[in-house]
Residue, then its C-alpha position, 0 to 999 in steps of 0.5 A: x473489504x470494498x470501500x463506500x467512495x464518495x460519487x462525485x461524477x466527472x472529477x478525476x478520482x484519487x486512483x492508485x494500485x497495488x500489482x497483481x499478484x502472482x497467485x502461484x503461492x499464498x501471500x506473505x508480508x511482502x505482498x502485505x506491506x505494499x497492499x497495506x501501505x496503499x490502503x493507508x494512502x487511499x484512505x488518507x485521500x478519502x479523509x481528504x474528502x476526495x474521490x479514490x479508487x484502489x484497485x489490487x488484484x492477482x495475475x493468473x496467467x503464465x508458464x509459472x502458474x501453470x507449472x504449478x498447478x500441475x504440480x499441484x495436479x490441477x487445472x491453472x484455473x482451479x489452482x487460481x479459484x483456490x487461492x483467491x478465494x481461500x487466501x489473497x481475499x480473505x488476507x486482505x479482509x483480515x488486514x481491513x484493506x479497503x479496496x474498491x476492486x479486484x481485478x483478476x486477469x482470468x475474468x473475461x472484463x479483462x481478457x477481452x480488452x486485452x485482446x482489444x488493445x494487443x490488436x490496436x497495436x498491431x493495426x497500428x503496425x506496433x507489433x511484427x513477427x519474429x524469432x527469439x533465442x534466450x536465456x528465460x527465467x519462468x520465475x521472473x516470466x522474462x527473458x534475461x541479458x545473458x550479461x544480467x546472470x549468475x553463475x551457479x555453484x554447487x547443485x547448479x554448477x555450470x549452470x546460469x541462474x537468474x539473479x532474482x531468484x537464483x534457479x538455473x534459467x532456461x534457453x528458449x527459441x520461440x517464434x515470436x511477435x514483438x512490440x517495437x519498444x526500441x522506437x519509444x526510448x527517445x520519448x520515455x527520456x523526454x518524458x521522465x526529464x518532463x516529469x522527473x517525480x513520475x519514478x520515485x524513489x530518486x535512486x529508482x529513477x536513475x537506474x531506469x533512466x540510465x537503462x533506457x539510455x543505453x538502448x532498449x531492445x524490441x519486446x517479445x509480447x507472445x509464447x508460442x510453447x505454452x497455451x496457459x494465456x490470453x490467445x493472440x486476437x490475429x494468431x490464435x497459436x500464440x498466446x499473449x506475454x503474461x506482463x503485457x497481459x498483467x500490465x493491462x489490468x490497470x486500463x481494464x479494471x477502470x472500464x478501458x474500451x468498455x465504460x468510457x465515463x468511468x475510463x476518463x474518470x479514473x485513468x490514468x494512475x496516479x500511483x502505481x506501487x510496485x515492488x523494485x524487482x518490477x520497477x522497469x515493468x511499469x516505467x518502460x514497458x507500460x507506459x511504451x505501450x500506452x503512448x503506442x495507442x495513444x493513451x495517458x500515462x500514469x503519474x507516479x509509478x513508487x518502488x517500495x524496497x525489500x523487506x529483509x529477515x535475516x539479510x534474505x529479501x522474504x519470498x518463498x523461494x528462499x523459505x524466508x516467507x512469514x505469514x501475516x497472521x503470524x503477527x496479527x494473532x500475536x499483536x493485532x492488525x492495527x499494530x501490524x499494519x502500524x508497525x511495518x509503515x512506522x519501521x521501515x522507510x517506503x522505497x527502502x530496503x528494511x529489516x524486520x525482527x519480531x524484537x523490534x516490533x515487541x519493542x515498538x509495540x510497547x513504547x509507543x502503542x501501548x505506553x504512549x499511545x494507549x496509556x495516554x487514551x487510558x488516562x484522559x478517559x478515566x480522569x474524566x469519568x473520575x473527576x468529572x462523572x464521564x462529561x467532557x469540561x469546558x476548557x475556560x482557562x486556556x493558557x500558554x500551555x495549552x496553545x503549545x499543544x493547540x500548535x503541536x496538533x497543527x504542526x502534526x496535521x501539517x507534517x502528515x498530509x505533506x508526507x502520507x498524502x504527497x510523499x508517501x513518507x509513511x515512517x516519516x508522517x506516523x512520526x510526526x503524529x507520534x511526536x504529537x503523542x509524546x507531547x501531550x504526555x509531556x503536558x499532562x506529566x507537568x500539569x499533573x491533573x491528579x494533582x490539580x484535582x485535590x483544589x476544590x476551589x473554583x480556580x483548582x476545578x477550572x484548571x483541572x477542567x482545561x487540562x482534560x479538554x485540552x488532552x481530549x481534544x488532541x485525542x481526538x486529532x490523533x483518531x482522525x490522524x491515525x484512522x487511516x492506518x489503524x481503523x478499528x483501534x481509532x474508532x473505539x478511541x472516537x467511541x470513548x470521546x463521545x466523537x461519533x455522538x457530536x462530530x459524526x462518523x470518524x470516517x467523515x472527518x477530513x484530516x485537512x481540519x483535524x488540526x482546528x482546535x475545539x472541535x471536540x464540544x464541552x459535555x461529550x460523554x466520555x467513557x474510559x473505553x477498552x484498552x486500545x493496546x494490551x499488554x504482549x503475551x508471550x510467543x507460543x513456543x514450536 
């Protein structure tokens, strides 16, 4: 789903991305989390009324891709073609991902720039020849520290296996040409002490730094015992390491060496999401090799953390994988995308249960959420014929919750927008939530509505203002992570008739009260969240 951004030439867009993906297998909800997660965080921004740029995208190159699509008794391009366009794209339109690109490291806009960037580097005599003997993971496509492996048991006793995806490693010696990262771990301390937010989480930031002090080791940035790549400009024997070649995908999608206007106003980054496994990637490697040609680095590289089922991080490696349409068939991608964000912490490890998100599902989507919207719509169908009343007798009850909305503004766009504290922002707003409820349990509008007086109507005619209008902050508030389900709620205010479009509306203003005008044609709508059928069985 490619986004509509506001074209505001020459100021510096909003640019964030996602990894490229390894297109070895389908996505699974690792894959998902982080691609949902920067999908809320661009939106939130565009809803800031910024410029932003969201780029994910698949990695197609490698010895793993190509073992697998020989496995699979095709060519490597055949077997990425496939995927993408029977998987990773059609997943990422079904979970409304609203990206601006997808980069594919096969397309010639990238593996020409690629070829121009590795030849930079070695005219500036970055790069020389030499010979490499070592453990090498093709799961990881990295050579490991002989220190860093595991010793096998059982089917692979006597064997070495790589800690990440504990399958025997194997030793290569290759002749090689290596990046001279060694020189650069001065400067990247310099930097990150200079920038301490650039790694974040703060756990993450320590890790990488106390692996840069002790001392970084040149980087082997060809293969010569596999032709599945992007060929060496100088050697065409060689072709190029598949993470350099990955790493690049964030300079080449944003016109590097080909559109210079749209380079200078995107690049650099200002959040790389990353999973942690690749943290050390995208914080020595990548920006080693932007500061060797000369070129900015990003501002924010955020490791999310694992999510867990069962104690076992989810991969298809260790048959752990879950489809994402496992969940949405059963709750919804609005509450899919909500969930994951709403229950774990981003840049920690998290566990997920289907318990959990039927139990989160019901309390807070459906009962507090859903029920609140249910009920405003209806009241004012049914005691006001679906027109919006004017709110005319304002009390302390009602600044309460006047307040409670510009709080919960406030607290949002501090965690989602600067943060990325996802759990920690959905919260603030779901207090919110729960606030309002609270108001109409104690001002008892069925109640009120039984005085036909003047003053009884008044009342009645204020209490439903008043919950209408929080509503109407909590669509704009949540329409970043939940899309479809805020816009049937904007629908059934009467918003899109008086306010324009949900998407317009920036969440910095969401807190003004009476934004919402008297006389809006509200309707009491679908319900937003329906009640949970029971799982199929097998």
């Amino acid at each position: 789903m490619a986004a509509t951004g506001s074209e505001q030439k020459g100021t510096k867009a909003f640019y964030v991305s996602t990894p490229i993906y390894y297109v070895n297998d389908a996505p699974h909800l690792g894959h998902a989390y982080t691609t949902v997660a920067g999908d809320v965080l661009t939106r939130w921004h565009r809803q800031r009324g910024e410029k932003v740029w969201y780029l994910t995208g698949t990695d197609e190159h490698g010895q793993k891709i190509m073992r697998t699509a020989q496995a699979n008794g095709v060519s490597p391009q055949d077997w990425c073609d496939k995927l993408v366009e029977e998987a990773w794209k059609p997943l990422w339109e079904h979970l409304e991902i609203a990206n601006d690109d997808f980069i594919r490291t096969t397309e010639d806009r990238h593996t020409a720039r690629v070829q121009e960037f590795v030849q930079d580097l070695y005219d500036k005599d970055e790069i020389y020849q030499g010979e490499y003997e070592g453990p090498y993971c093709v799961g990881c496509e990295e050579y490991k520290s002989p220190g860093d492996l595991l010793d096998g048991e059982g089917e692979f006793a006597g064997q070495k296996l790589c800690p990440i995806h504990k399958k025997p490693v194997e030793m290569l010696k290759e002749e090689n040409y290596f990046f001279k990262l060694s020189a650069y771990g001065p400067k990247l301390l310099e930097f990150y002490e200079a920038n301490p937010g650039f790694i974040q989480p703060e756990s993450a930031r320590n890790e990488v730094m106390n692996v840069v002090r002790g001392g970084l080791q040149d980087l082997s940035i060809s293969r010569s015992t596999f032709d599945w790549g992007v060929r060496v400009p100088w050697d065409e024997k060689h072709v190029i390491y598949v993470w350099i070649d990955a790493l690049l995908n964030y300079a080449t999608a944003v016109g590097y060496g080909a559109d210079q206007a749209k380079f200078d106003e995107t690049f650099p980054a200002d959040v790389h999401l990353v999973g942690k496994d690749i943290l050390r990637f995208h914080t020595v490697i990548w920006p080693a090799m932007l500061m060797a040609n000369g070129l900015p680095l990003p501002k924010k590289v955020f490791a999310n953390g694992w999510l867990m089922v069962g104690g076992e991080k989810m991969s298809k490696s260790n048959l752990t994988g879950i489809k994402p349409q496992d969940l949405t068939e059963h709750f919804g991608v609005d509450a899919y995308r909500w969930y994951f964000l709403r229950a774990i912490s981003y840049g920690q490890d998290g566990s997920f249960s289907w318990e959990d998100f039927s139990h989160r599902y019901t309390a807070e989507l459906a009962n507090d959420f859903g029920n609140l919207a249910s009920r405003v719509g209806a009241m004012t169908v049914k005691y006001f014929g679906g027109e919006l009343p004017e709110a005319v007798s304002h009390g302390a009850a009602e600044q309460a919750i006047a307040d409670g909305l510009t709080k919960a503004v406030r607290e949002a766009d501090t965690k989602i927008g600067e943060e990325l504290d996802f759990a920690g922002g959905i919260a603030a707003i779901f207090e919110f939530i729960k606030q309002v409820n609270g108001y109409l349990t104690e001002q008892e509008p069925w109640k009120v509505a039984k005085d036909q007086s003047e003053e009884g109507q008044a009342r009645l005619a204020t209490i439903l203002y008043t919950a209408a209008e929080a509503l109407r902050g909590c669509a704009v508030l949540l329409n970043p992570v939940m899309p479809a389900t805020c816009e049937k709620l904007w629908a059934s205010l009467g918003a899109e008739a008086s306010l324009g479009a949900l998407a317009d509306q920036k969440v910095t203003e969401s807190g003004e009260w009476g934004k919402l005008p008297a006389g809006a044609a509200v309707t009491k709508g679908a319900i937003l969240f329906p009640r949970l059928e029971e799982p199929k069985q097998g």
